[in-house]
N, C-alpha and C positions, 0 to 999 in steps of 0.2 A: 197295477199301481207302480209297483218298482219298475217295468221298462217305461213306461210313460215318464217318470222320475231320471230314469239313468237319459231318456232323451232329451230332457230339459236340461238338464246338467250337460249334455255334450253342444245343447247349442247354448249354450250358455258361455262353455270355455272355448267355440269355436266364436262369437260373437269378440267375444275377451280378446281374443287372439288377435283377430280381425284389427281390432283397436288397439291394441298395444301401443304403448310407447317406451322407448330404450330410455335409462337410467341421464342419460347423454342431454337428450328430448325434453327429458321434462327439468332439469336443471338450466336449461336455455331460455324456457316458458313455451312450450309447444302446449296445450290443451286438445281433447280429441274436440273435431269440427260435427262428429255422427257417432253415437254414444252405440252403434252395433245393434239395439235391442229395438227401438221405436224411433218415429220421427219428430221425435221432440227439435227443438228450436229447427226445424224446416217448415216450409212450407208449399202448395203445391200455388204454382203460378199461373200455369195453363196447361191443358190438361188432365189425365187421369192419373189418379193415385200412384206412387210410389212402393215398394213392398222390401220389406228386410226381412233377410233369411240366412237363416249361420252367418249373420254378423256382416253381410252385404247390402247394401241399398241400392235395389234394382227396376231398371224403366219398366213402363207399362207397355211391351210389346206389342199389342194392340192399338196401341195410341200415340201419340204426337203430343211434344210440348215441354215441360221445364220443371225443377222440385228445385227451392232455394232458402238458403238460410233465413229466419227471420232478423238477424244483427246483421248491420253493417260494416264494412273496415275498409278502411283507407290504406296504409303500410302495413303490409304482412310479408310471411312465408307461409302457402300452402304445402304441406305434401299429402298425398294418395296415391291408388292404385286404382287401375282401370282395368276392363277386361268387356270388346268388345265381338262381336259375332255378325256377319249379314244377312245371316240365314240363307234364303231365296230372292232376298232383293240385289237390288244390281248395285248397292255403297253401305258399308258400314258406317253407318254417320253418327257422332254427336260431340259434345261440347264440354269446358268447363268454361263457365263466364267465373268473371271476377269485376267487382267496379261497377257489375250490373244493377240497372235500374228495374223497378218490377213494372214490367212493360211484355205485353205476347211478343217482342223481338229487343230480346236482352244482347245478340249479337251485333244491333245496331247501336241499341242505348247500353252500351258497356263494352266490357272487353270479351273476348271467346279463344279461349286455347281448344282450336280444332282440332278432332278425332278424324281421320280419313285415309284409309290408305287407296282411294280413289280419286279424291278429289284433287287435281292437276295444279289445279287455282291455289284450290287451299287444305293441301296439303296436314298431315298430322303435325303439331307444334305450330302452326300458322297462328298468329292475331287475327283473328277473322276478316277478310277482305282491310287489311291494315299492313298487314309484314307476313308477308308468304314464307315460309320451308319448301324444301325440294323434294317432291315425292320420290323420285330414285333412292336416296339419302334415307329418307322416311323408312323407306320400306325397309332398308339393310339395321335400322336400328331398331324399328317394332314388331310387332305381330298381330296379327287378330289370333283369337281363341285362345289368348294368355294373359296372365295378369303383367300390366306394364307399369313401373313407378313413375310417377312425375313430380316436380316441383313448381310453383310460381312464387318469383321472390317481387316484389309489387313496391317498391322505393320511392315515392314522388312520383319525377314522369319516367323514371328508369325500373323496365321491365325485362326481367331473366328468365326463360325457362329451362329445364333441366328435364329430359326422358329418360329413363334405363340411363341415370349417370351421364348423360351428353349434354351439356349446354346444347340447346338448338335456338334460343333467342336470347337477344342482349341488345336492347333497344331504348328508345324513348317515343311516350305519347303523352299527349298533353290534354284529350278527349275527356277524360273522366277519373275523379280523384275520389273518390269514396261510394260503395254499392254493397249490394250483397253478394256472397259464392253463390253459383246456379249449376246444376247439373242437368244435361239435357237427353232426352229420348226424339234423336232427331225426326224419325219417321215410322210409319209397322213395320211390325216384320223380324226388326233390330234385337237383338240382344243387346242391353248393356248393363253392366255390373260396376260399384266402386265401393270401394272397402281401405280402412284405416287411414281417414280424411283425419289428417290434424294442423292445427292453424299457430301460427304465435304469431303475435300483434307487433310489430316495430313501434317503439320510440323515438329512433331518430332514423335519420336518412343520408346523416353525413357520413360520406365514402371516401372523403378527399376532393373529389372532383371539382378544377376550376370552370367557368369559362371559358371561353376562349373567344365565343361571339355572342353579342350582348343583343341578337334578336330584332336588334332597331336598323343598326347603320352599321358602316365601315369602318368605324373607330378602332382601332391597332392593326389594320392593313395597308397591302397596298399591293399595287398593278403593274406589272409588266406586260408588254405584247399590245393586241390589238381588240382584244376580248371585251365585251361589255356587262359589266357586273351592276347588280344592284338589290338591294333587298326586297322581298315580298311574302307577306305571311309568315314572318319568320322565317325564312329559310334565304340563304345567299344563293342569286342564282347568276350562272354564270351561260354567255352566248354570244354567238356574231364573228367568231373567230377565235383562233389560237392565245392563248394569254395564260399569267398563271398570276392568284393572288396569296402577297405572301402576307404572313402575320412581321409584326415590328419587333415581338420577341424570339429571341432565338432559345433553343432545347438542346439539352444533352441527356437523358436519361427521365423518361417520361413514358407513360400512357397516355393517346390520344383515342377517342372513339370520338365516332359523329354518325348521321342518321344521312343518309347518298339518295336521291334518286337519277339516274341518266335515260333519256329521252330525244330519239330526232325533229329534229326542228320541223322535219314537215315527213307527212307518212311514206314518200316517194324518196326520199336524200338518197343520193347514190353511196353512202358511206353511216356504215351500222355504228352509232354511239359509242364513245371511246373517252374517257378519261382519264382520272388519278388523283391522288393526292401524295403531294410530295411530303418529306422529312429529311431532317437532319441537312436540309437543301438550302442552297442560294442562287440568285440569279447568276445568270453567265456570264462572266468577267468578261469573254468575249464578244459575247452579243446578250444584251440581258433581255430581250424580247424574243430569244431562243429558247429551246430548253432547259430547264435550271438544271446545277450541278446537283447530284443528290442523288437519295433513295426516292424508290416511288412502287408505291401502293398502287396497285392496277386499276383502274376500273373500266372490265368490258366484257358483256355478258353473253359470248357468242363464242362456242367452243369449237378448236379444231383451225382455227384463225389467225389465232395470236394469242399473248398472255393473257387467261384470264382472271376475270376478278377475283381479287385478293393475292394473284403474283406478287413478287419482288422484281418489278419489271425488267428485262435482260439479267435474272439471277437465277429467281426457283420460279419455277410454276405449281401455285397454287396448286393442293391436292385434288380441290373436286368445285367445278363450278354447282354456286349453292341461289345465284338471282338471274332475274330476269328485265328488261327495259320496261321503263313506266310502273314499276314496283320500289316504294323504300326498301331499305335494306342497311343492315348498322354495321359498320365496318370499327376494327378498333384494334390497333398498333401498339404494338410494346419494345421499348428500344432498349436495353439496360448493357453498354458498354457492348459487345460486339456481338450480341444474341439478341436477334431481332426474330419477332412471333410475330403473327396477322390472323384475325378471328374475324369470320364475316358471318353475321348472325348467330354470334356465339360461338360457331364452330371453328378449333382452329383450321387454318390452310398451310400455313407456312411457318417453321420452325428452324430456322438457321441461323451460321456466325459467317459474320461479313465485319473485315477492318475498313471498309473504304472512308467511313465517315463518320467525325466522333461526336459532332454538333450540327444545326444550321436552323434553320427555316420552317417553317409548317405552311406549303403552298397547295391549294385550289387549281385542279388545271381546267382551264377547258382549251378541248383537243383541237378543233377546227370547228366550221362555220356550221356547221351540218348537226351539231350537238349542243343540246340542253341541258347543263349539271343542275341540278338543288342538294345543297348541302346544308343541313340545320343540327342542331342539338350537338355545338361541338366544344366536348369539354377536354380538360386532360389532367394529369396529376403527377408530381415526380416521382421518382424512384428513387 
């Protein structure tokens, strides 16, 4: 009786434990998302059962499929801990959906913060088949057979993730705005494990962040060069040759982010996708359908070549290429007097002080004939 009792009591305060939240946590409004002891407010979506044990909520290694909140949220902060294994299969796989809808493929009808340090495609931190991570990268910041922290901060269409303390997404989508949390046991074989899931609700989502393109049309732009620009789907896309477009107001001390995709105009182009976007830039006084004067943000996703993405072009290069052609990816610039930062999905690349330039422009390049930019979701805010 008394060790059956002293075992109850240690899973008891190892369940506690599990759950916890810091004095910090619950004065912000964090709530626990998995109460350590039972699966109250979850439910199984497809699937075999789930099981909690010293205060972890762990997949059904035998089986395939998803365990998910029964409440919905739209604006939160999630954080938890993950801890996955591949045993004898050949991928350690599985997921957190957020946004999800209860459907046998929540990775389609929702959001999915991918689990993989095999997956090429889709990487750990990935949006599932939405906005890739970089497995190299992945790998130097996770692990399998440990416990890993993460964050999702879930804003409107502005989406953050945070692993072991790194931002590795900082983005926007506009697919799906309110679902349940989901946790996944992607296939057998798998181990996986999640412990001290806690949630706080946002109220608002205002960050600051203006506009900057209003989704429709070309209203506060304009064209230099030979480039042809036009909207579609929301997103500015730019082709047909060299051109850069600029906005009508000018910056001194701001954050800009936007949402990039680069792409060759045909699979054969003799010349690998190449752009940018400029700041604190103007057209060329001596030839304005030239290069504009300015700073410029790289974009080009092919290393060993030239600067890559997220460079300060002919300045620093970028510490680590983090994207690929035909993949979004969120870029997002911070100027504040002569300390200029660049973060491409979250992660910074470049952290330098340059005088050359103390205002100008926020221009769109596109490089030559050969290249297809889409730039969408592009806000900014001062400093």
């Amino acid at each position: 009786m008394r060790l059956a009792l002293a075992f109850g009591l240690l899973g008891m305060m190892a369940a506690a434990h599990a759950q916890s939240l810091s004095a910090q946590e619950r004065r912000e409004g964090f709530r626990p998302l998995f109460n350590g002891r039972d699966l109250r407010g979850w439910k199984v979506y497809a699937g075999a059962n789930w099981r909690v044990q010293d205060g972890e909520l762990i997949g059904p290694a035998d089986s395939a499929g998803w365990i998910g909140t029964t409440a919905e949220y739209e604006n939160f902060t999630l954080r938890g801990e993950y801890w996955i294994d591949k045993g004898n299969t050949a991928e350690g796989n599985s997921g957190v959906f957020f946004r999800a809808q209860r459907t046998p493929t929540p990775w389609n009808d929702g959001y999915e913060m991918q689990i993989s340090l095999q997956d090429a495609r889709n990487p750990t931190g990935s949006i599932y088949n939405r906005v890739p991570t970089n497995l190299e990268r992945m790998r130097e910041i996770t692990a399998e057979q440990r416990w890993n922290t993460f964050e999702i901060r879930a804003c409107g269409s502005h989406i953050q993730i945070t692993i072991n303390g790194e931002r590795v997404q900082d983005c926007d989508l506009h697919g799906f705005r309110r679902g349940v949390i989901g946790l996944q046991q992607h296939h057998p074989g798998v181990t996986v494990k999640f412990r001290n899931l806690r949630i706080k609700r946002l109220q608002s989502c205002d960050e600051g962040w203006r506009p900057l393109f209003n989704d429709k049309d070309l209203t506060g732009w304009f064209a230099t060069g030979i480039a042809r620009w036009s909207v579609k789907d929301g997103a500015i896309v730019g082709e047909a040759g060299m051109g850069h477009l600029f906005t009508e107001q000018t910056f001194t001390d701001f954050e800009l982010r936007a949402m990039i995709r680069i792409r060759p105009f045909k699979e054969d182009s003799p010349l690998r996708p190449n752009n940018g976007i400029y700041f604190r830039a103007q057209p060329n006084p001596e030839n304005p359908n030239n290069w504009p004067v300015g700073y410029e943000a790289q974009v080009f996703n092919h290393a060993g070549r030239d600067y890559i993405t997220g460079s300060l072009y002919n300045r620093v290069m970028a510490s680590r290429l983090l994207t690929r052609d035909g993949d979004w990816f969120s870029m997002r610039i911070r100027a504040k007097g002569d300390h200029i930062q660049i973060f491409v999905n979250g992660q910074k690349v470049v952290d330098t002080r340059n005088r050359d330039f103390r205002s100008g422009r926020i221009a769109i390049q596109c490089h030559d004939p050969f290249t297809i930019i889409e730039t969408r979701d592009i806000y900014w805010r001062p400093l």
